[in-house]
PDB file of N, CA, C and O in Angstrom:
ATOM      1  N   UNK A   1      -4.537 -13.865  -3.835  1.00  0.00           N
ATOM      2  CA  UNK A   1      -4.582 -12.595  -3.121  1.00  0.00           C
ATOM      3  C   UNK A   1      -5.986 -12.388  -2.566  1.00  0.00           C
ATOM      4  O   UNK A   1      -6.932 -12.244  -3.339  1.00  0.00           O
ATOM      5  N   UNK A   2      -6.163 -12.367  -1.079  1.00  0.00           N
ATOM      6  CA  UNK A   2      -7.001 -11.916  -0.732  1.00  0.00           C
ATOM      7  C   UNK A   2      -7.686 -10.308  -0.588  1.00  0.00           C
ATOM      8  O   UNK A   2      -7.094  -9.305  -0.189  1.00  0.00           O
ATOM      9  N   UNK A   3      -8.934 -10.400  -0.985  1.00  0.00           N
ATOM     10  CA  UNK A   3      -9.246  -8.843  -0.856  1.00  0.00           C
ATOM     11  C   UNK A   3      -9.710  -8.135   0.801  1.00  0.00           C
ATOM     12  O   UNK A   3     -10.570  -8.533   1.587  1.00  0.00           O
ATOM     13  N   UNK A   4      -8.959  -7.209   0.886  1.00  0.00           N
ATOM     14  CA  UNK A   4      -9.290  -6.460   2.154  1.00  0.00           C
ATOM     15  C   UNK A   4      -9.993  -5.261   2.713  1.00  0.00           C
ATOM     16  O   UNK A   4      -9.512  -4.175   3.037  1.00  0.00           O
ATOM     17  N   UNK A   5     -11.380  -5.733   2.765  1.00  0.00           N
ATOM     18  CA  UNK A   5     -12.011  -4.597   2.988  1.00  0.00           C
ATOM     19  C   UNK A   5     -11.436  -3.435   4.126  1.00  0.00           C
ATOM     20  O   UNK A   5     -11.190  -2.340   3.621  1.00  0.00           O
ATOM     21  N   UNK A   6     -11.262  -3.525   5.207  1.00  0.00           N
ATOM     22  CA  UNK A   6     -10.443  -2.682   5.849  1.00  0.00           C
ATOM     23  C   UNK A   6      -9.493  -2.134   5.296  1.00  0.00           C
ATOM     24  O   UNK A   6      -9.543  -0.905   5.239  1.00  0.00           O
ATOM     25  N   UNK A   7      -8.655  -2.628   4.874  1.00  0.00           N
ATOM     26  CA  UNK A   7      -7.380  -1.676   3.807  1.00  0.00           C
ATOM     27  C   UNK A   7      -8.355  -0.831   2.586  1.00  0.00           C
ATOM     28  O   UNK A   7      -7.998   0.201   2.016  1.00  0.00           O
ATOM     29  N   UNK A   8      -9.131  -1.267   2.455  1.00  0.00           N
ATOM     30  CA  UNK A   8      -9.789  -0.477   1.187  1.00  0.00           C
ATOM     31  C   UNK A   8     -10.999   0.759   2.047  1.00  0.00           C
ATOM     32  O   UNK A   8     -11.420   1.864   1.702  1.00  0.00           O
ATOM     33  N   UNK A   9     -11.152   0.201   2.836  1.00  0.00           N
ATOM     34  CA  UNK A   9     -12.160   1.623   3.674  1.00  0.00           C
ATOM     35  C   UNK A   9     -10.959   2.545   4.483  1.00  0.00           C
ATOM     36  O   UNK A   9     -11.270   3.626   4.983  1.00  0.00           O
ATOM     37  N   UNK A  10      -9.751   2.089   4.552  1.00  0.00           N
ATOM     38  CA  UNK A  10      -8.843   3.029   5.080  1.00  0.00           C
ATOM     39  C   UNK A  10      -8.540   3.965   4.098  1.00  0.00           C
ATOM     40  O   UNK A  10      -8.782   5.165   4.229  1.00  0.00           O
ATOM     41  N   UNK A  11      -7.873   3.324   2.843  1.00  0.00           N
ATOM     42  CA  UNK A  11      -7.614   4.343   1.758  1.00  0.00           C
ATOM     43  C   UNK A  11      -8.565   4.903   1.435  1.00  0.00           C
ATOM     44  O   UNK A  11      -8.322   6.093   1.235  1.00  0.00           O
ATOM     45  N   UNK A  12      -9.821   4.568   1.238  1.00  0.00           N
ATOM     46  CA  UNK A  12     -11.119   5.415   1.076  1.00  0.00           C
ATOM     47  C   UNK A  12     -10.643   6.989   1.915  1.00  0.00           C
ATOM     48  O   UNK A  12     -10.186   8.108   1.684  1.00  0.00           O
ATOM     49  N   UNK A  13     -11.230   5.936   3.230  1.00  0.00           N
ATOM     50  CA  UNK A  13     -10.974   7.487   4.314  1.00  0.00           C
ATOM     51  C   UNK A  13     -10.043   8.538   4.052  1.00  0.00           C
ATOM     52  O   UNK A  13     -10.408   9.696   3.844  1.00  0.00           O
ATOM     53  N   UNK A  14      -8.376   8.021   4.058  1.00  0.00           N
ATOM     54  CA  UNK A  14      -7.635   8.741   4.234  1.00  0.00           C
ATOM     55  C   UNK A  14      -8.191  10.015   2.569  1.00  0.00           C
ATOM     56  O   UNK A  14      -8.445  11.218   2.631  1.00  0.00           O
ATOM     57  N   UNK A  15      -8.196   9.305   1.595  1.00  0.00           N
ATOM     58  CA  UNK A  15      -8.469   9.920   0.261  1.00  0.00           C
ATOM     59  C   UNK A  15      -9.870  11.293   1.016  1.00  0.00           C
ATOM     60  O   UNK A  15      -9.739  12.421   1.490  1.00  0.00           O
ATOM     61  N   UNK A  16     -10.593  10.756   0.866  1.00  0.00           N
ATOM     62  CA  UNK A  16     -11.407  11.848   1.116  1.00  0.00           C
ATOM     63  C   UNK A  16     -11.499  13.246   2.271  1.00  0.00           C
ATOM     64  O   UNK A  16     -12.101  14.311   2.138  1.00  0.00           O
ATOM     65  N   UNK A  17     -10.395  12.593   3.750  1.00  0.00           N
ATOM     66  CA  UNK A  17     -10.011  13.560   4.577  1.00  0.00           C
ATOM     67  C   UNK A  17      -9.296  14.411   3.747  1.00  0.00           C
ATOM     68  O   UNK A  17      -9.582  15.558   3.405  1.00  0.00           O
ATOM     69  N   UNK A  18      -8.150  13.596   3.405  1.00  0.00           N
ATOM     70  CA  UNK A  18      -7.284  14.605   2.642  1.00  0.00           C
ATOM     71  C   UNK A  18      -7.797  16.115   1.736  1.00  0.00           C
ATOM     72  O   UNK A  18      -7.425  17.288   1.709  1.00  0.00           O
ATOM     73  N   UNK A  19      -8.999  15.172   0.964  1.00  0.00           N
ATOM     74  CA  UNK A  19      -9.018  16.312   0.064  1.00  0.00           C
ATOM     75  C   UNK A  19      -9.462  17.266   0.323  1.00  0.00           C
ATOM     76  O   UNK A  19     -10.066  17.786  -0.616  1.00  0.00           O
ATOM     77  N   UNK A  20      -9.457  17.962   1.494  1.00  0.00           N
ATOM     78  CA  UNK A  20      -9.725  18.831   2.396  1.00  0.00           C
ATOM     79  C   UNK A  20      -8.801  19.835   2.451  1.00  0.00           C
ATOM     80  O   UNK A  20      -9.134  21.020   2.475  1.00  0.00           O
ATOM     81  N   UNK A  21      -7.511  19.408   2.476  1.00  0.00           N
ATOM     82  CA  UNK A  21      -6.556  20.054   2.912  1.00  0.00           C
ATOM     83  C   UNK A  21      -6.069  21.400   1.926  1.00  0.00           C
ATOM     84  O   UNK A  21      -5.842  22.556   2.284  1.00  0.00           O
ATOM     85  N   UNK A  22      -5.999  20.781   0.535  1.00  0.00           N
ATOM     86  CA  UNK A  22      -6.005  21.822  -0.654  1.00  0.00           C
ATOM     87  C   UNK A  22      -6.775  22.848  -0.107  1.00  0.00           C
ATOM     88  O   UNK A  22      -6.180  23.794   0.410  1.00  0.00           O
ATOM     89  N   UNK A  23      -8.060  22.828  -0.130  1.00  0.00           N
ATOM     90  CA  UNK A  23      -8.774  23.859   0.266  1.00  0.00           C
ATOM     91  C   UNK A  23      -9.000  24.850   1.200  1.00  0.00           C
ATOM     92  O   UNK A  23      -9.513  25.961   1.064  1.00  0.00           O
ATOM     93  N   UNK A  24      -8.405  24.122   2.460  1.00  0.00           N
ATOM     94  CA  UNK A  24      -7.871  24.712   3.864  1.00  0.00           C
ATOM     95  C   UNK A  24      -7.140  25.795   3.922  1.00  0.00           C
ATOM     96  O   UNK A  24      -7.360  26.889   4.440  1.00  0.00           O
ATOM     97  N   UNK A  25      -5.519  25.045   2.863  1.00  0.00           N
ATOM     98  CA  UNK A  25      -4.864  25.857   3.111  1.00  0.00           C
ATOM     99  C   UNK A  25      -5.425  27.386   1.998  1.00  0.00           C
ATOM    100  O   UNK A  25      -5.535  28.554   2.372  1.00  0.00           O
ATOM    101  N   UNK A  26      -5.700  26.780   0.525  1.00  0.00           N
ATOM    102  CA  UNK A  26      -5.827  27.863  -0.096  1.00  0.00           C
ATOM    103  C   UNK A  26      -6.869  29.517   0.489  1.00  0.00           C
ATOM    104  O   UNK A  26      -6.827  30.739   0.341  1.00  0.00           O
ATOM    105  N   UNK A  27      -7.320  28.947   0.866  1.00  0.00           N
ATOM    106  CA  UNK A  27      -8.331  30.065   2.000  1.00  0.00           C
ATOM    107  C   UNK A  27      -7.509  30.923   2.831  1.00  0.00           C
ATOM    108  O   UNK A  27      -7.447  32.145   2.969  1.00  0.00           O
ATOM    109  N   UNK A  28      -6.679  29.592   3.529  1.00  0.00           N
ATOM    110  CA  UNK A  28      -5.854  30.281   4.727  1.00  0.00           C
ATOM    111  C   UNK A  28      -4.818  30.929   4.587  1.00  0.00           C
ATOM    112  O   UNK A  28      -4.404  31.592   5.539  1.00  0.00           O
ATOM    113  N   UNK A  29      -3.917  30.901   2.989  1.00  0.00           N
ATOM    114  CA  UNK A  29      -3.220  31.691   2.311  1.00  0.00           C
ATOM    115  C   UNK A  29      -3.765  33.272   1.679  1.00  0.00           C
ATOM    116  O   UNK A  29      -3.194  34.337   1.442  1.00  0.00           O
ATOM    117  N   UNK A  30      -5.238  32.748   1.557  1.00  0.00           N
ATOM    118  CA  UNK A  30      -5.734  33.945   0.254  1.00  0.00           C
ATOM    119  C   UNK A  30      -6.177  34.937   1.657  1.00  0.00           C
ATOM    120  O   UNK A  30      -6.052  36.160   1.582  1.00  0.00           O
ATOM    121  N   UNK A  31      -6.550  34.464   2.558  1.00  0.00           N
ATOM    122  CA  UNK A  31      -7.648  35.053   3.366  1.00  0.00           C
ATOM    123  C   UNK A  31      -9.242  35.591   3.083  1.00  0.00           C
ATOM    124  O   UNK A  31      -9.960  36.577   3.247  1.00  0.00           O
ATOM    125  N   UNK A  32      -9.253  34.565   2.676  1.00  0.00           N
ATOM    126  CA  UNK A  32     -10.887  34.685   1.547  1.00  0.00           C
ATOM    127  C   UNK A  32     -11.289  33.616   1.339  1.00  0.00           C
ATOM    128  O   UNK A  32     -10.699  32.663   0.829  1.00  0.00           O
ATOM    129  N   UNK A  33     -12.603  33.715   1.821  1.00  0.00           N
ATOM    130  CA  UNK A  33     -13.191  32.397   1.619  1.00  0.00           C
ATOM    131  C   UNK A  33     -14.346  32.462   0.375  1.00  0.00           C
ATOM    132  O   UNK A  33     -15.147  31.530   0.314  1.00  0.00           O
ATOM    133  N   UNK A  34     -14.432  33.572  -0.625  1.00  0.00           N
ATOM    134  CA  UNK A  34     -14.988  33.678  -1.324  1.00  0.00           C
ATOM    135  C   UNK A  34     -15.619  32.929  -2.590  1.00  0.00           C
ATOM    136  O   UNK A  34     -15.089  32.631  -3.660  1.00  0.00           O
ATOM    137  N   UNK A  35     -16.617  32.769  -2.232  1.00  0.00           N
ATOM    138  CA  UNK A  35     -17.098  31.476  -3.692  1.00  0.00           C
ATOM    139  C   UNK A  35     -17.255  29.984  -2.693  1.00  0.00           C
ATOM    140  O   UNK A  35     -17.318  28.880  -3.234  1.00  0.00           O
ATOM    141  N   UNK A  36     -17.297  30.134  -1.416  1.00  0.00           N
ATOM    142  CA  UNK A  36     -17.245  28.714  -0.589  1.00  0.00           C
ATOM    143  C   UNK A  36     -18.977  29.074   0.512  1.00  0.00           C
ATOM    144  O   UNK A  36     -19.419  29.855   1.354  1.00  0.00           O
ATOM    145  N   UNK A  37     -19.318  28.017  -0.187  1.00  0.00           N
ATOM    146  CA  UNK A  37     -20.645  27.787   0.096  1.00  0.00           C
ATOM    147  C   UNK A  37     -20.923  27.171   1.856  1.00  0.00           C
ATOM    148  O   UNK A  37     -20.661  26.124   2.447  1.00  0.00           O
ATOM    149  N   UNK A  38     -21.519  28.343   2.184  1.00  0.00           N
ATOM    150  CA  UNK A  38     -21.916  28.617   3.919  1.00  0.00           C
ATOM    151  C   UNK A  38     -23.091  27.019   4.146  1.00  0.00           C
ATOM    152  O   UNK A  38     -22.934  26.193   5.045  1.00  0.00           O
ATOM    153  N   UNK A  39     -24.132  26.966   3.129  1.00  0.00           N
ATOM    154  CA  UNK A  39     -24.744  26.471   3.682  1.00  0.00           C
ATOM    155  C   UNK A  39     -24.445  24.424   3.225  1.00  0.00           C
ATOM    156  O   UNK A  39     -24.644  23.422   3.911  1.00  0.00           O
ATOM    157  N   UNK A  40     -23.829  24.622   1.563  1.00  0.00           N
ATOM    158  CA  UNK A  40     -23.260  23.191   2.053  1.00  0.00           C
ATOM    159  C   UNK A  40     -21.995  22.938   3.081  1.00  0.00           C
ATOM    160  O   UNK A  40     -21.759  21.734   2.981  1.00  0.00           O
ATOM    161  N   UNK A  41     -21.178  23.456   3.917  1.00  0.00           N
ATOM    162  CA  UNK A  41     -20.327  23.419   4.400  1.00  0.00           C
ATOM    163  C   UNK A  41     -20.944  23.271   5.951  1.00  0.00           C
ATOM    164  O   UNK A  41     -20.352  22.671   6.848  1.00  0.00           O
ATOM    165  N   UNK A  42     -22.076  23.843   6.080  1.00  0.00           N
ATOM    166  CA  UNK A  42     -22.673  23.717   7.198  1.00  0.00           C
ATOM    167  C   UNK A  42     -23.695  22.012   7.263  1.00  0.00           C
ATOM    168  O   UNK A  42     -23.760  21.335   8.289  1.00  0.00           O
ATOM    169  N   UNK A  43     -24.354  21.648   5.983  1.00  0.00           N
ATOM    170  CA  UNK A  43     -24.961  20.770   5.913  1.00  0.00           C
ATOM    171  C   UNK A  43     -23.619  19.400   6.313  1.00  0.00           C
ATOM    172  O   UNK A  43     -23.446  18.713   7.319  1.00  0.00           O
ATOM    173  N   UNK A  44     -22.965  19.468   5.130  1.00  0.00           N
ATOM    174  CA  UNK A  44     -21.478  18.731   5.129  1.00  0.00           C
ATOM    175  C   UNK A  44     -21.083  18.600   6.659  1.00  0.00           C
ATOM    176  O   UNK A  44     -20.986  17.437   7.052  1.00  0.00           O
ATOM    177  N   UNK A  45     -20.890  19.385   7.390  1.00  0.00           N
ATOM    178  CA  UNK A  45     -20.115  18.982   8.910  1.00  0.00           C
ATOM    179  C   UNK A  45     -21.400  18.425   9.141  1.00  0.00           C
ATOM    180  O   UNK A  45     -21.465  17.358   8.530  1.00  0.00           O
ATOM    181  N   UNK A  46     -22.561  18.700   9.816  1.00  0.00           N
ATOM    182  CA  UNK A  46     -23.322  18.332  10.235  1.00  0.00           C
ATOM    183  C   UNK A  46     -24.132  16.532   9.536  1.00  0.00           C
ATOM    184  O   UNK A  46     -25.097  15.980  10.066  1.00  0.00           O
ATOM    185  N   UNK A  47     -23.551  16.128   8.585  1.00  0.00           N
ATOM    186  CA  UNK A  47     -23.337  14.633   8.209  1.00  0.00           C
ATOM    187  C   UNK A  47     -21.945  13.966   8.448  1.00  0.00           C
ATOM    188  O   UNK A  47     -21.790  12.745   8.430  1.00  0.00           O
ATOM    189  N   UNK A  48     -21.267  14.578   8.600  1.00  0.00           N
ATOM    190  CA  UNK A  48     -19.978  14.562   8.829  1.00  0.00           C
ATOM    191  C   UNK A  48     -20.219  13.925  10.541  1.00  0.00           C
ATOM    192  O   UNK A  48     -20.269  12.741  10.875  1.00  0.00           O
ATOM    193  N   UNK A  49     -20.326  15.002  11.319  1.00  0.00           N
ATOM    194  CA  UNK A  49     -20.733  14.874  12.765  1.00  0.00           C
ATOM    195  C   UNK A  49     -21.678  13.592  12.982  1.00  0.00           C
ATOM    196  O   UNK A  49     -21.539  12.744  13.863  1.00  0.00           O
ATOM    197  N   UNK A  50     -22.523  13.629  12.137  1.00  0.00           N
ATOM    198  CA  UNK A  50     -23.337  12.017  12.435  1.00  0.00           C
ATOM    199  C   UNK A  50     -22.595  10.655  12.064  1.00  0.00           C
ATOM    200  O   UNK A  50     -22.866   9.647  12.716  1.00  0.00           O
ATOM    201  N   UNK A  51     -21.734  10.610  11.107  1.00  0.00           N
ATOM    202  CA  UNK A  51     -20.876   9.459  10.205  1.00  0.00           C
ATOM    203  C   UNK A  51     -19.791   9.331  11.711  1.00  0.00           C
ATOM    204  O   UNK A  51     -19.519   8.189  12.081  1.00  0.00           O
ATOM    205  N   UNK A  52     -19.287  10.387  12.419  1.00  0.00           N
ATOM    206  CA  UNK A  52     -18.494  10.430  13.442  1.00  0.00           C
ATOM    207  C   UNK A  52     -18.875   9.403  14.895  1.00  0.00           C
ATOM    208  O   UNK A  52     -18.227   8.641  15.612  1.00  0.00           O
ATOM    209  N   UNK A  53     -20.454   9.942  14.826  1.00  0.00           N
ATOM    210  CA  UNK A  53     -21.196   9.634  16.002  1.00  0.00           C
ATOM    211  C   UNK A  53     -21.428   8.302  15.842  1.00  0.00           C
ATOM    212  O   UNK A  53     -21.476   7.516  16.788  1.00  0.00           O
ATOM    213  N   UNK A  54     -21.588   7.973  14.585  1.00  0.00           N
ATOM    214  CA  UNK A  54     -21.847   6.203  13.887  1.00  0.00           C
ATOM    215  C   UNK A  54     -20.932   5.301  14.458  1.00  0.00           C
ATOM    216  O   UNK A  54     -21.142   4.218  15.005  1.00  0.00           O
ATOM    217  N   UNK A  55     -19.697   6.021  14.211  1.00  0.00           N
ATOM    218  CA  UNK A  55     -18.396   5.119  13.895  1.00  0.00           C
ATOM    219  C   UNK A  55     -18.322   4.701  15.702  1.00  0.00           C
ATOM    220  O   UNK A  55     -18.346   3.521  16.051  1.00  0.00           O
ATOM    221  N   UNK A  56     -18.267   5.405  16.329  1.00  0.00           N
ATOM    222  CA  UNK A  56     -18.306   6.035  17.385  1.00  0.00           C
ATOM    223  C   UNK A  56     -19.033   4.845  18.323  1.00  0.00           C
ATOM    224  O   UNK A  56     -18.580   4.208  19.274  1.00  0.00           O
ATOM    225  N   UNK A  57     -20.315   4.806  17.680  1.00  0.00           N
ATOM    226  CA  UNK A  57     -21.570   3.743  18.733  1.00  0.00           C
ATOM    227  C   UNK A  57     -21.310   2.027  18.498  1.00  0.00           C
ATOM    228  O   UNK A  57     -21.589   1.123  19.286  1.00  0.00           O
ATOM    229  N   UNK A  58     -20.450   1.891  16.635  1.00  0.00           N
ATOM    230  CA  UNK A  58     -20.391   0.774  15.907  1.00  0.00           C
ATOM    231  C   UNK A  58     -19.004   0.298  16.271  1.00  0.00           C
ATOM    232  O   UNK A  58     -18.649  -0.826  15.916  1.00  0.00           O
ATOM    233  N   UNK A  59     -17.992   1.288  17.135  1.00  0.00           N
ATOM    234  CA  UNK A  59     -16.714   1.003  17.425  1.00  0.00           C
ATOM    235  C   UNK A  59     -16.111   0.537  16.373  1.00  0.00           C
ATOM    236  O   UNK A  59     -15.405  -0.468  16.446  1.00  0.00           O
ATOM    237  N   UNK A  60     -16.441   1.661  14.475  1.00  0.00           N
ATOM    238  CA  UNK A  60     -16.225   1.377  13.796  1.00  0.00           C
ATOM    239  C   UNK A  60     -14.782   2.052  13.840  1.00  0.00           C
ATOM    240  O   UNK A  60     -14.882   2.921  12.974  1.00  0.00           O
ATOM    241  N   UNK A  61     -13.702   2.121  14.282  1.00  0.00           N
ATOM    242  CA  UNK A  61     -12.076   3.088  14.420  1.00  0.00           C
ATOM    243  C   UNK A  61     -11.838   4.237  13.096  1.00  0.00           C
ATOM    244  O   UNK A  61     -11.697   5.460  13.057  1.00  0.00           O
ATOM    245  N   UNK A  62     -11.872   3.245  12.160  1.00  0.00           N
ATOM    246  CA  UNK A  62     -11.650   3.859  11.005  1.00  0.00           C
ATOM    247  C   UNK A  62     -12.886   5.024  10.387  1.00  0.00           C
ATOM    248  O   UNK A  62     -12.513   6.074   9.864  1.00  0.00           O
ATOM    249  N   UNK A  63     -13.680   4.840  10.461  1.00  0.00           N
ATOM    250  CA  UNK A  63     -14.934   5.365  10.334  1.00  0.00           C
ATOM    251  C   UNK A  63     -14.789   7.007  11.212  1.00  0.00           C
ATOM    252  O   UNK A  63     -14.742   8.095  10.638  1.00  0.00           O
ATOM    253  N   UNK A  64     -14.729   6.738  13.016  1.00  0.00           N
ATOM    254  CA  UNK A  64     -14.399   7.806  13.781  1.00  0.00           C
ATOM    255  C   UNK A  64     -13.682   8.709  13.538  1.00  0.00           C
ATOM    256  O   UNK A  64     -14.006   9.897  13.539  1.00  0.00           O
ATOM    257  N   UNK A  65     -11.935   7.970  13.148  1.00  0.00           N
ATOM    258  CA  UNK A  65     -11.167   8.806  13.479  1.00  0.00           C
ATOM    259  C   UNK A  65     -11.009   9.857  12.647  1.00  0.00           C
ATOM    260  O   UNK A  65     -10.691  11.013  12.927  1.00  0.00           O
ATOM    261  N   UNK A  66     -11.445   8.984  10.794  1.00  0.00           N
ATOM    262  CA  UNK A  66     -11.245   9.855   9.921  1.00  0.00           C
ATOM    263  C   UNK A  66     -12.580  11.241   9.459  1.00  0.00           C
ATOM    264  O   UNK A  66     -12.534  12.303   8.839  1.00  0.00           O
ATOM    265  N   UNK A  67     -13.634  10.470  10.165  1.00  0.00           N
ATOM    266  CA  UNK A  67     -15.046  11.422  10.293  1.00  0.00           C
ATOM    267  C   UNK A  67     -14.150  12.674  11.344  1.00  0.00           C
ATOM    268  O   UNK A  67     -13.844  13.778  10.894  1.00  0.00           O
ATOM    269  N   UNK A  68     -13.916  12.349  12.399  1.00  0.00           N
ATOM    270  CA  UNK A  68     -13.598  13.289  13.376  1.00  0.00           C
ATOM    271  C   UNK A  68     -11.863  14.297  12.303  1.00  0.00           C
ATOM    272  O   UNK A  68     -11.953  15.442  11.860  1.00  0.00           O
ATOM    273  N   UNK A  69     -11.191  13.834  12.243  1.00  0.00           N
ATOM    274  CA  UNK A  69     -10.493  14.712  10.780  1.00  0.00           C
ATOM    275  C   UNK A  69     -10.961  15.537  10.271  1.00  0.00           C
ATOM    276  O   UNK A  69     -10.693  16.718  10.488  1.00  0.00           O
ATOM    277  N   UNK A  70     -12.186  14.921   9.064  1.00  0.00           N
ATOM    278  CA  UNK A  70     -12.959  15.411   7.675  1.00  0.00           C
ATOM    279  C   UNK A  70     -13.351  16.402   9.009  1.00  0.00           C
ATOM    280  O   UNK A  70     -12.786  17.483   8.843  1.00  0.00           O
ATOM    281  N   UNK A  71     -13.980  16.388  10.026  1.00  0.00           N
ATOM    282  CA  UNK A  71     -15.340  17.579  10.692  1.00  0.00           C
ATOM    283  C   UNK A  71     -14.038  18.244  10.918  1.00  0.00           C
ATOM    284  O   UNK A  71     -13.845  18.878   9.880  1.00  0.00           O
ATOM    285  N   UNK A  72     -12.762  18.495  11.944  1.00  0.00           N
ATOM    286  CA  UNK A  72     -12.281  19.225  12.088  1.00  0.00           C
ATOM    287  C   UNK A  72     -11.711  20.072  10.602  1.00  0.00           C
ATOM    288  O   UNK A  72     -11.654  21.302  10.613  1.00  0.00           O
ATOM    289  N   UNK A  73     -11.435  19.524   9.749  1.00  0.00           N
ATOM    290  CA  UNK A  73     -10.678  20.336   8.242  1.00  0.00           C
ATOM    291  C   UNK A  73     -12.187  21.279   7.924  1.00  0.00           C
ATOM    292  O   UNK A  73     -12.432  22.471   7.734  1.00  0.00           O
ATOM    293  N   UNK A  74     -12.799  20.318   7.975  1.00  0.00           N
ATOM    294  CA  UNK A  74     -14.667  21.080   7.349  1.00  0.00           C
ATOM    295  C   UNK A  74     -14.905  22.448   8.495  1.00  0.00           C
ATOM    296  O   UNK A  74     -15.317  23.540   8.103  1.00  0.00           O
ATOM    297  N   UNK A  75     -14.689  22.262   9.420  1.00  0.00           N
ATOM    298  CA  UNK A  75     -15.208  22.828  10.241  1.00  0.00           C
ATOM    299  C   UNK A  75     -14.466  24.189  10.485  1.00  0.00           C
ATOM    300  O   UNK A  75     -14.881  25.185  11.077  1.00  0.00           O
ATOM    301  N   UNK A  76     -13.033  23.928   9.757  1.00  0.00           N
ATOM    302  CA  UNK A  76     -12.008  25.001   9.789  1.00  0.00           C
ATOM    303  C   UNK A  76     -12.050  25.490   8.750  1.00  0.00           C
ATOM    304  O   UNK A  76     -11.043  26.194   8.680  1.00  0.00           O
ATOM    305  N   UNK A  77     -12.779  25.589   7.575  1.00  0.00           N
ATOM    306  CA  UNK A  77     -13.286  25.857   6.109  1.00  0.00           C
ATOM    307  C   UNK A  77     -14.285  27.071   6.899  1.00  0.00           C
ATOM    308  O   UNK A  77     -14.027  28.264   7.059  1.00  0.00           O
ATOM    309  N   UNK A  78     -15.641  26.211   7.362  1.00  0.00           N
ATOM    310  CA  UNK A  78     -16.402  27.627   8.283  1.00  0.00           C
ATOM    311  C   UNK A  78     -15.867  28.532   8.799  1.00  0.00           C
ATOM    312  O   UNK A  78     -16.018  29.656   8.321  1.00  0.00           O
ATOM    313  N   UNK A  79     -15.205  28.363   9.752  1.00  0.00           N
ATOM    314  CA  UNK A  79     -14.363  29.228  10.456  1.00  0.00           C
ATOM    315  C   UNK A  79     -14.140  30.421   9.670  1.00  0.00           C
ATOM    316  O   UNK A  79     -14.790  31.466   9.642  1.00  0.00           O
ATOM    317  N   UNK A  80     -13.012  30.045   8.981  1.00  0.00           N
ATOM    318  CA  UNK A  80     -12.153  31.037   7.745  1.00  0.00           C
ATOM    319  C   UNK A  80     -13.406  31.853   7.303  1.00  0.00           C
ATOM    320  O   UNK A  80     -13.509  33.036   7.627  1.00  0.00           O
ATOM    321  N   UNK A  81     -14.507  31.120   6.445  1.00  0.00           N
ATOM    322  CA  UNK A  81     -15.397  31.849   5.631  1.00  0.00           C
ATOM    323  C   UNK A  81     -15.821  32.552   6.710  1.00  0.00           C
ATOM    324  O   UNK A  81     -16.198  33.537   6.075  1.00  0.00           O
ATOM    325  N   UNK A  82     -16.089  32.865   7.982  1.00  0.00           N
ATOM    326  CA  UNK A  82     -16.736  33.746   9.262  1.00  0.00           C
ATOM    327  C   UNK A  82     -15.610  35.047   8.973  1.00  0.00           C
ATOM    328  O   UNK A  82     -15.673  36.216   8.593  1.00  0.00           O
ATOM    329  N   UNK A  83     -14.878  34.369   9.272  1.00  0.00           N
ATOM    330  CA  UNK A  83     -13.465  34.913  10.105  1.00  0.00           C
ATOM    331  C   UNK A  83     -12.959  36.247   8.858  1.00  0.00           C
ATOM    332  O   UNK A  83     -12.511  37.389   8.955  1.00  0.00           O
ATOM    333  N   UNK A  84     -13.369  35.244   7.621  1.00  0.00           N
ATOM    334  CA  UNK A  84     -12.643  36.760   6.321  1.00  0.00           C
ATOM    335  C   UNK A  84     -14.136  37.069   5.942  1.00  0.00           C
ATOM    336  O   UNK A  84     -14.567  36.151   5.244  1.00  0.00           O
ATOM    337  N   UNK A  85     -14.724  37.684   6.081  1.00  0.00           N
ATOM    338  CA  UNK A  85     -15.819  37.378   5.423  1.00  0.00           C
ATOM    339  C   UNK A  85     -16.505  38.871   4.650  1.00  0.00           C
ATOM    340  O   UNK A  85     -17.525  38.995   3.971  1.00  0.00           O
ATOM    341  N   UNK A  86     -15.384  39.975   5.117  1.00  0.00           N
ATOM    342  CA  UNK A  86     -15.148  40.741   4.699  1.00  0.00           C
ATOM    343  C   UNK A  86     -14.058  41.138   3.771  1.00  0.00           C
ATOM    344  O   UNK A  86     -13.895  42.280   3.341  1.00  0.00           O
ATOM    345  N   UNK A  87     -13.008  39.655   3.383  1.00  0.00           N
ATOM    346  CA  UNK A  87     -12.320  40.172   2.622  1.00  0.00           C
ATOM    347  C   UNK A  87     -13.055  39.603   0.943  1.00  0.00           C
ATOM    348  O   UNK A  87     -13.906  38.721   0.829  1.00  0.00           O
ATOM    349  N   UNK A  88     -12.547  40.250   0.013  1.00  0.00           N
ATOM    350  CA  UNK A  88     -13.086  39.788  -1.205  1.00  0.00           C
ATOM    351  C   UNK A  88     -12.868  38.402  -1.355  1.00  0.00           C
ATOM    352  O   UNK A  88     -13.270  37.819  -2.361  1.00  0.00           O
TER     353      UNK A  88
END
């Protein structure tokens, strides 16, 4: 059996976009983004956005598509915390 790095940086990716999603929605259910940290969420996209820009220059696919994912889920985490930011 050969080992496959590409199959193993895919499941990487997909694993870590994902775990985004829990959090997305729970916000977007509660309407509260309370207890969700403004300034790692801001640091986070903004490495996020560079890992994107990487993949991007290295015509790394896997790298892009799932960076460009993670920034949109991350980036919709900000949002929410703006958006309720008056609710408890």
């Amino acid at each position: 059996m050969r080992f496959d790095a590409t199959l193993l940086g895919l499941i990487a990716a997909f694993c870590t976009t994902v775990a985004f999603i829990p959090q997305v929605l729970l916000i977007w259910r509660r309407k509260s983004a309370a207890g969700v940290s403004t300034g790692m969420y801001c640091v986070f996209c903004f490495g996020v956005l560079l890992w994107l820009i990487y993949g991007v220059i290295i015509e790394a696919w896997p790298i892009a598509i799932n960076n460009g994912i993670t920034l949109v889920l991350a980036c919709s985490v900000l949002v929410m915390k703006w958006a309720y930011r008056n609710n408890p």
